[in-house]
C-alpha positions in Angstrom: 56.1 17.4 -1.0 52.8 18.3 -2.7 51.0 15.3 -1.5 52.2 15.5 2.1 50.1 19.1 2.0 47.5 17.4 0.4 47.1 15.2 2.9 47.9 17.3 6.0 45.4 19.6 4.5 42.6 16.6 4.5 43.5 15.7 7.7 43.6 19.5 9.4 39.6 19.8 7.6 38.6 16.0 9.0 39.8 17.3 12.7 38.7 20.5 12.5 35.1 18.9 11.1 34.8 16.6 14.0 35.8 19.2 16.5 33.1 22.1 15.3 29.7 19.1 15.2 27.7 20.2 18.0 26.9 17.7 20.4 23.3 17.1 21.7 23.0 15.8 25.1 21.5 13.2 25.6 17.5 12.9 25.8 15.0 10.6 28.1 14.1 7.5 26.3 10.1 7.5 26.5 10.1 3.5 26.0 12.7 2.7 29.0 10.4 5.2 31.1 7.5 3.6 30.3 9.0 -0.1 30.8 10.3 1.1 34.5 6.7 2.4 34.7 4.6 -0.9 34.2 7.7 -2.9 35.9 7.3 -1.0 39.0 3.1 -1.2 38.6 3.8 -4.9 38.6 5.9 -5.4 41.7 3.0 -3.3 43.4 0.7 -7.0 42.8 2.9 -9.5 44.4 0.6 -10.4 47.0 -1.2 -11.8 44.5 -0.3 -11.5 40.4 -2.8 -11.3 38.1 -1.0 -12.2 34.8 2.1 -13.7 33.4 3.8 -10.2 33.6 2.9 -9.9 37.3 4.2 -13.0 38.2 7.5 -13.0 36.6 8.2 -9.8 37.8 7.3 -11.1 41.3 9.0 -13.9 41.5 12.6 -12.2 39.9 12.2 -15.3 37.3 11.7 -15.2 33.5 10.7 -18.8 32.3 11.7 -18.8 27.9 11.2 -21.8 25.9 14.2 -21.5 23.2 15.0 -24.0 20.3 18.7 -25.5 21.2 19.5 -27.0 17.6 19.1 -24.1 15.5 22.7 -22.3 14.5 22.3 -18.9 14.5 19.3 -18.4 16.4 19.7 -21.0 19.6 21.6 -23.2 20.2 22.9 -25.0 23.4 26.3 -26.6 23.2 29.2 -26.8 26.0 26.6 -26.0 28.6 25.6 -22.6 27.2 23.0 -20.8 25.5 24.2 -19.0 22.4 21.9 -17.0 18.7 19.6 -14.6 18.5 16.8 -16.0 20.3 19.2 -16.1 23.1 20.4 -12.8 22.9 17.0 -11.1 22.7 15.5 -13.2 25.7 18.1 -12.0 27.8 17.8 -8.4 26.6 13.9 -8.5 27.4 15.1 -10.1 31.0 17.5 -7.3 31.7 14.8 -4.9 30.4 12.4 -6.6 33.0 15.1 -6.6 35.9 14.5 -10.0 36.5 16.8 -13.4 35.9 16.5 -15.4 32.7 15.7 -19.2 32.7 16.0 -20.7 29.2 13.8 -24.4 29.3 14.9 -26.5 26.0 11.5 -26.4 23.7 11.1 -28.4 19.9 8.9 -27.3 17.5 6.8 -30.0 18.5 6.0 -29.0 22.1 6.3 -25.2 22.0 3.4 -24.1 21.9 1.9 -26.9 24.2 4.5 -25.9 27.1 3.6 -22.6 27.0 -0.1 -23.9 27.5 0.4 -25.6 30.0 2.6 -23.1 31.4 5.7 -24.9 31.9 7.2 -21.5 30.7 5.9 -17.8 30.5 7.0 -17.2 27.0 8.1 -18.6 23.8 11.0 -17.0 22.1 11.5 -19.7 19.1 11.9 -19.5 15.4 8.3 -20.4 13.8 7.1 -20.0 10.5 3.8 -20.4 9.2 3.3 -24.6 9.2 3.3 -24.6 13.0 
């Protein structure tokens, strides 16, 4: 019988604990107001963009070369993009309000598509031997 107390007595502290923590509500988020900010600045130059920022924006679009053999970080199997890289390009797409397209780049070629602008960014594992 003691430890039945014992433990109706932890749980009656736990619940009462939980119930008495204030709750703050919630606050603006600075960054997401500033995002919204230089998104909507953006769209204001579609008539004619004047940077990589501009133009995705504009055209609802978001060009990423990812790595497709790398577990973990992208990889494209069964028709689908999956890892980290893949995760955060679509986050930074959401964040942008515009459509993800993920082109297939190699350590190889990276850097040179995004050059020649085949895509408007690069979101794939590098180290420092490029």
């Amino acid at each position: 019988m003691r430890g039945y107390f014992a433990r109706l007595l932890q749980t009656i502290i736990c619940v009462s604990t939980v119930v008495v923590i204030p709750i703050r509500p919630a606050q603006a988020d600075p960054t997401s107001e500033r995002i919204v900010s230089v998104i909507g600045d953006a769209k204001k130059n579609c008539s004619k963009p004047q940077n990589t920022l501009e133009s995705v924006v504009c055209k609802g679009r978001f060009v990423i070369g990812v790595r497709a053999n790398y577990p973990g970080f992208g990889v494209f199997t069964g028709g689908l993009y999956s890892g980290f890289e893949i995760d955060l390009s679509k986050m930074i797409a959401q964040r942008m309000q515009v459509v993800p397209d993920f082109k297939i780049v190699t350590p190889a070629d990276r850097i040179a598509t995004l050059v020649a602008g085949d895509v408007d960014a690069v979101i794939a594992t590098m180290t420092d031997s490029v």
